[in-house]
C-alpha positions, 0 to 999 in steps of 0.5 A: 530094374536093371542089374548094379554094375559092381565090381562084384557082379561084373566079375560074376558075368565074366566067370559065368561066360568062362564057365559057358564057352570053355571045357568042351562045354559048347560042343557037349551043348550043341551035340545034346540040342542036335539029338534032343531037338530032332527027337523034339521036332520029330514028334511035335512037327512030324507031319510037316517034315513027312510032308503033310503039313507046312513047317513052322521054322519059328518052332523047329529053331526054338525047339534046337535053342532050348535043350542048348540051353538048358544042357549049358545051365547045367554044365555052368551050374555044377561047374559055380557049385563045385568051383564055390565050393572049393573056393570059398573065400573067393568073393562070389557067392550064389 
């Protein structure tokens, strides 16, 4: 079911990308897919990278995407929570 395209919900797209793309939020993201993602592939794929084994680049990529992901969801959702909070009136509401 595609999502209705209010005015409401249009706004909301537009401050979840604010929130994503702005505050040093995709530095820190990028910096915590770096770190975890090593770790994550050095123990899921260590044997491909010591050499014994091929890489699976579908996996090794996946594996950076993710933590991204979740480390920009939770920026953007405490960033809407404390923003809903201090204004309440605004129109948005989770």
């Amino acid at each position: 079911m595609p999502l209705a395209r209010t005015p409401q919900t249009l706004h909301a797209f537009r401050l979840v990308w604010h929130l994503a793309s702005s505050d040093g939020v995709p530095m820190r993201s990028l910096k915590v897919a770096l770190i975890v993602g090593t770790a994550l592939n050095l123990i899921n794929q260590g044997d491909a990278v010591f050499g014994t084994h091929s890489i699976n680049w579908l996996k090794l990529v996946l594996t950076f995407i993710m933590p991204y992901a979740v480390s920009t969801y939770g920026a953007v959702a405490v960033r809407w929570d404390v923003g809903v909070r201090e204004k309440p009136a605004s129109g948005i509401s989770n």
